[in-house]
C-alpha positions in Angstrom: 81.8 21.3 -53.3 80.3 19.9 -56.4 81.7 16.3 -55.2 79.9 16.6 -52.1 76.7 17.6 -53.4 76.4 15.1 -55.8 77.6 12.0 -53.5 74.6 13.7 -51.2 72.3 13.4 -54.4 73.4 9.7 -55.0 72.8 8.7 -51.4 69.5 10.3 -51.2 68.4 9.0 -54.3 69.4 5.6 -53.9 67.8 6.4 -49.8 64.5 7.1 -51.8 64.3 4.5 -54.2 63.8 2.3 -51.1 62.2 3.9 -49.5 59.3 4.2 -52.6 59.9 0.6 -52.8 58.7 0.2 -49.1 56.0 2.5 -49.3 54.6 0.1 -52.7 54.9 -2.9 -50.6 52.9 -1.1 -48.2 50.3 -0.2 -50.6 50.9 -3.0 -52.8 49.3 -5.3 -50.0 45.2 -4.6 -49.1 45.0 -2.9 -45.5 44.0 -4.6 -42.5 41.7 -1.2 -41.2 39.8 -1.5 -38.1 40.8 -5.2 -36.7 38.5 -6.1 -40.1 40.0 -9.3 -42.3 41.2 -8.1 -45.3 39.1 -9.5 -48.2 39.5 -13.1 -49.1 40.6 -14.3 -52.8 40.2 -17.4 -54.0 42.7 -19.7 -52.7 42.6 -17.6 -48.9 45.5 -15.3 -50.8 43.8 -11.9 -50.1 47.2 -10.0 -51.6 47.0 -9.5 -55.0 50.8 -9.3 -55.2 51.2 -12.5 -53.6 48.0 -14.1 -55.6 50.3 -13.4 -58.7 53.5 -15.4 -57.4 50.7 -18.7 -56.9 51.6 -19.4 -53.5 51.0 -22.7 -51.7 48.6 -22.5 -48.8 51.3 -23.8 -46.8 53.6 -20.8 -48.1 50.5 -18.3 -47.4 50.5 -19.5 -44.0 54.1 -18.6 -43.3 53.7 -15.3 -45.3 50.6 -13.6 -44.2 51.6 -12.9 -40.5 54.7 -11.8 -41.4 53.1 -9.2 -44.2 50.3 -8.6 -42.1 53.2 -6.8 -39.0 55.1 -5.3 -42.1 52.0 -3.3 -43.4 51.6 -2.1 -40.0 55.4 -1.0 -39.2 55.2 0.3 -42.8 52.4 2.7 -42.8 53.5 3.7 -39.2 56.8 4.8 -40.9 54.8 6.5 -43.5 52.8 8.0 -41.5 55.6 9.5 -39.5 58.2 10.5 -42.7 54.8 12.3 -44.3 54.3 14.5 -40.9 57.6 15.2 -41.2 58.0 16.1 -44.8 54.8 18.6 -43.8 56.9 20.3 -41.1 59.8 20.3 -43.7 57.5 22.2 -46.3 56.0 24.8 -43.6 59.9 25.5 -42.5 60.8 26.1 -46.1 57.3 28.5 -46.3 58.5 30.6 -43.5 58.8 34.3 -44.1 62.6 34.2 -43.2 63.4 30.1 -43.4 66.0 28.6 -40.7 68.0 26.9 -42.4 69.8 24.8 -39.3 65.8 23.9 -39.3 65.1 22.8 -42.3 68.9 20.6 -41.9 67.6 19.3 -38.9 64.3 18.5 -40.4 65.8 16.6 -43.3 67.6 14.5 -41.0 64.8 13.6 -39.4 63.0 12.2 -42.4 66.0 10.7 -43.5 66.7 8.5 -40.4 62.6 7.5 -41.0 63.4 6.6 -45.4 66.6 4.6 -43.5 64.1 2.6 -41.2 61.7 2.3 -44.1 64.8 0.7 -46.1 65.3 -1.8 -43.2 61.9 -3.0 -43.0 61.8 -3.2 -46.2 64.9 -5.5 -46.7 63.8 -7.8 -43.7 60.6 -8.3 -44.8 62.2 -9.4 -48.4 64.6 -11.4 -47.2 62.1 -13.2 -44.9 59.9 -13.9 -48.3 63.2 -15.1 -50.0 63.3 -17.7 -47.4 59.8 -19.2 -48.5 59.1 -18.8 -52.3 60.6 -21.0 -54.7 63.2 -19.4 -56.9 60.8 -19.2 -59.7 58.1 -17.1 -57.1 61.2 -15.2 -56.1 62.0 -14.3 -59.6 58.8 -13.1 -60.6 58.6 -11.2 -57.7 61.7 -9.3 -57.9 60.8 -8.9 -61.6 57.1 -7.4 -60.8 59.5 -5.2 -57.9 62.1 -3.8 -61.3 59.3 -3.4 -63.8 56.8 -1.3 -62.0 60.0 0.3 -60.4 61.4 1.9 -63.3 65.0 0.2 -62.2 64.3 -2.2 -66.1 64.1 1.0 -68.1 64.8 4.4 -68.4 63.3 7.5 -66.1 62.3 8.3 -62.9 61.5 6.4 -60.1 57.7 5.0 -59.8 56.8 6.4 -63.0 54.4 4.0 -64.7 53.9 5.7 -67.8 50.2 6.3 -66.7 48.5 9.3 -65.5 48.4 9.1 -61.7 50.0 5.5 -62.1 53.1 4.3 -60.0 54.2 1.3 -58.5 51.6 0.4 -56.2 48.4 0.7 -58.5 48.2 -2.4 -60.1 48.3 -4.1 -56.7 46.3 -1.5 -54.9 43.2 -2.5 -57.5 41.2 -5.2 -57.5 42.2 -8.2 -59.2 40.0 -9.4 -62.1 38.0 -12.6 -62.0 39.1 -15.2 -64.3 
């Protein structure tokens, strides 16, 4: 039994780490809301994550379509796994809980933190494809750092009271 349970718990762990990873891509990158043009940094580079890799223009040109249909298959996911996760708390709530339910529920989101994980790996390895390995480096560096896979703790813990992976690329960037 105990064997079971915990390969469960390392599965679903590993599941979620990926699945917090996509959701910080998500948010790490400024929303495109309403049709409007996400706002322009100096440079045309209007992703702060990006901005911080120096991209050439030519390299933003490749990039930004491709990040622009991952933000939207991403928050669509997120959208969905959160509903879900809802349903999954209001099952749990019940008086007298089903649990064949609740399984079923957690299957469900699940099957949405595995599609998260696949979008998240495409859209990676697409970017892998067109930064230099220095860019790719420092990317996958910013991705270990502000994922708490460099040091010890939980996941998406920044250290910071209501921190997490996506907040420094959620703000503003500075001006120099």
């Amino acid at each position: 039994m105990w064997r079971s349970s915990k390969r469960f718990l390392i599965v679903a762990s590993v599941a979620l780490n990926l699945a917090f990873v996509g959701v910080w891509l998500a948010h790490a990158i400024p929303a495109n809301v309403g049709g409007e043009l996400a706002p322009v940094m100096p440079g045309g580079i209007w992703c702060p994550l990006h901005e911080k890799l120096n991209l050439t223009d030519e390299q933003w040109e490749q990039i930004e379509p491709r990040l622009r249909e991952f933000r939207q298959s991403a928050q669509s996911v997120c959208d969905t796994v959160s509903q879900l996760r809802l349903e999954m708390v209001e099952l749990i709530a019940a008086p007298t809980p089903d649990l064949d339910a609740i399984a079923a529920k957690q299957q469900e989101i699940q099957a949405g933190q595995r599609k998260m994980q696949g979008l998240v790996i495409g859209h990676l390895l697409a970017e892998k494809e067109i930064l230099t390995p220095e860019q790719e480096e420092r990317l996958f560096t910013m991705i270990r750092e502000q994922s708490g896979c460099d040091r010890r703790g939980p996941m998406m813990m920044s250290g910071r009271r209501h921190g997490g992976v996506g907040r420094m690329f959620r703000d503003e960037p500075t001006s120099q």
